[in-house]
C-alpha positions as CSV (number, residue, x, y, z in Angstrom):
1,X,58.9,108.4,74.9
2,X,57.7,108.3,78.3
3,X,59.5,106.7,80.9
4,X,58.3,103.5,82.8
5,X,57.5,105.0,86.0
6,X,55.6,108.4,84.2
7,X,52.6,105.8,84.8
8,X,52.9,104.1,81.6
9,X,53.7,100.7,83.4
10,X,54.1,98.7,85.9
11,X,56.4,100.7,87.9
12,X,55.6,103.5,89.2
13,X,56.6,107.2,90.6
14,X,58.4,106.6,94.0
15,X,59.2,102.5,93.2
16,X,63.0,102.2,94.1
17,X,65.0,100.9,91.1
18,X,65.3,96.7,89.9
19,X,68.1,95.4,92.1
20,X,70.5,94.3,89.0
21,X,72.4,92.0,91.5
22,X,69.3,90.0,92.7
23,X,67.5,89.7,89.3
24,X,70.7,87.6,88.0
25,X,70.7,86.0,91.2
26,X,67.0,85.1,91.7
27,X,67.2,84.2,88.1
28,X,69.8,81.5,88.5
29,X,67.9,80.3,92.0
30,X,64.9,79.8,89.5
31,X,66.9,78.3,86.9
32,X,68.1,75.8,89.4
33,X,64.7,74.9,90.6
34,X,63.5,74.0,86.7
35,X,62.3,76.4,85.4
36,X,63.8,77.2,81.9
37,X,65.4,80.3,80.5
38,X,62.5,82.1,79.9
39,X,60.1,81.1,82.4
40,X,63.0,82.1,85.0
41,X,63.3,85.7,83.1
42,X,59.1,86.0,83.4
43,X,59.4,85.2,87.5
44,X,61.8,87.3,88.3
45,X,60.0,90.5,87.2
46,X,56.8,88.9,88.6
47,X,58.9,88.9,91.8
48,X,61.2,92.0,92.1
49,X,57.6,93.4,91.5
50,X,57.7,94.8,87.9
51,X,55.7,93.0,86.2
52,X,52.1,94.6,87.5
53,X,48.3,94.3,85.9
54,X,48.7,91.4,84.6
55,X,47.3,88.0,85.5
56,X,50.6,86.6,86.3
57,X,49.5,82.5,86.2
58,X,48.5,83.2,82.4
59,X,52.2,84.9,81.9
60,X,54.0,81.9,83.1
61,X,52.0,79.8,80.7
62,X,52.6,81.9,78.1
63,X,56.4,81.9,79.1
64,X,56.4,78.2,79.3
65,X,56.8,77.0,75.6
66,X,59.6,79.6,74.8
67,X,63.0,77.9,76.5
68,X,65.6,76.1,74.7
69,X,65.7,78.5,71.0
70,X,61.8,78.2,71.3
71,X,60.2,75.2,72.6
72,X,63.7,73.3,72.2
73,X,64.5,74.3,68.5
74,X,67.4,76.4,69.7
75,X,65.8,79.2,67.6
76,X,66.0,82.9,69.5
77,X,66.9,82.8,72.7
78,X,64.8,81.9,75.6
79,X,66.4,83.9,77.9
80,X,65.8,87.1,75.3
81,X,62.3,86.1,74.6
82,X,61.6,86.1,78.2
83,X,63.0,89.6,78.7
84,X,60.8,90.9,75.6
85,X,57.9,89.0,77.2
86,X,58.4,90.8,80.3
87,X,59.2,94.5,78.5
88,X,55.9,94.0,76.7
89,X,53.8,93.1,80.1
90,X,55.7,96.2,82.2
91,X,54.8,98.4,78.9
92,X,52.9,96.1,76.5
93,X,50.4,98.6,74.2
94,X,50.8,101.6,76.9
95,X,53.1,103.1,74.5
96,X,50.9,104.9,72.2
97,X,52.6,103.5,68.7
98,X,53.9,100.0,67.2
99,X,56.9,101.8,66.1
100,X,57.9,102.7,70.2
101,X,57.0,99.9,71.0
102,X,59.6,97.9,68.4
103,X,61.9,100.4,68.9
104,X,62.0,99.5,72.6
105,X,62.4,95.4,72.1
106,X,64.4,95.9,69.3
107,X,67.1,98.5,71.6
108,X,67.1,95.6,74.3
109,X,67.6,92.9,71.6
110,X,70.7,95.0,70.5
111,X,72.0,95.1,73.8
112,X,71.7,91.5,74.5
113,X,73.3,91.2,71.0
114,X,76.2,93.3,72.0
115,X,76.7,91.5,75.0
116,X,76.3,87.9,73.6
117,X,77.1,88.1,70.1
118,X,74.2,86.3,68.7
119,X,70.3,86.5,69.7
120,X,70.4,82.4,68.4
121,X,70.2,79.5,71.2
122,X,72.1,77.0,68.8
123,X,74.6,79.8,68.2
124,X,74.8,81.0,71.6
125,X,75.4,77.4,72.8
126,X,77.8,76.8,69.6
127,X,80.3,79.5,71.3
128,X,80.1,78.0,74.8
129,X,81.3,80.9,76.6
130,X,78.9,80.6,79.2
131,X,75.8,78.2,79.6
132,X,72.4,78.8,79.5
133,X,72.0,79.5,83.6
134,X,74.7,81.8,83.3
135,X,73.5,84.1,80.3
136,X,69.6,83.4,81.9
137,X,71.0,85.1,85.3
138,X,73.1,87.6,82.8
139,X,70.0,88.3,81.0
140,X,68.1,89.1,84.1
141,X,70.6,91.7,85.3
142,X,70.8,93.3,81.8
143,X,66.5,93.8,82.2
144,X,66.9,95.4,85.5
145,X,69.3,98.0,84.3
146,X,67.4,98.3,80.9
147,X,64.1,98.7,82.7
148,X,65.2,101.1,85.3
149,X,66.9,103.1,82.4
150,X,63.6,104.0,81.2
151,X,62.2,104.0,84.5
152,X,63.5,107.6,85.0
């Protein structure tokens, strides 16, 4: 698979690599002003400048009905549906095959999985280990250091 900044996406050659640190913390700044879990994921990429090509007012409508399990039924996460929203605007149909590109969300899914123990906002909440800000900024830095793994 080619990586990110080979010109498949987004990123490019000579881009310096997603601060980890500030995409948690820009996520929890956006989290704070209202915006939900994945709305928040959606702007920070928009911001840190990773999310390219795209028309970015359609992306945060698109973003908007996915917080809260999936428009509030606590289904998957809307901090994880963010994150796949964003892989698939950095990458979206650049990768030449469905399978790369399923392999690529699914890899991140498994890492958020590892880290959280379930992919489920009821389940997730059920736990209570951290709150949703808390696993939204999480989820942020996880993307930065996913993305700029396949960014080399």
């Amino acid at each position: 698979m080619m990586g990110l900044r080979g010109g498949t996406s987004g990123l490019k050659p000579g881009d310096p690599p997603l601060d980890v640190e500030q995409a948690g913390a820009l996520a929890g700044a956006l989290y704070d002003e209202g915006y939900d879990c994945a709305e928040a994921m959606v702007r920070v990429f928009v911001q840190l400048g990773a999310v390219r090509d795209i028309d970015v007012d359609t992306l945060y409508v698109v973003a908007s009905g996915f917080g809260n399990g999936v428009g509030g039924t606590q289904g998957d996460c809307g901090a994880l549906t963010g994150a796949i929203l964003v892989i698939n605007a950095v990458l979206g149909r650049r990768l030449p095959t469905t399978r790369q590109r399923y392999r690529l969300t699914a890899r991140f899914a498994q890492q958020f999985l590892k880290r959280f123990g379930s992919l489920n906002c009821r389940e997730l909440q059920r736990r209570g280990r951290e709150g949703c800000r808390e696993r939204t900024c999480e989820t942020a830095s996880l993307l930065a250091a996913f993305l700029n793994a396949y960014g080399d």
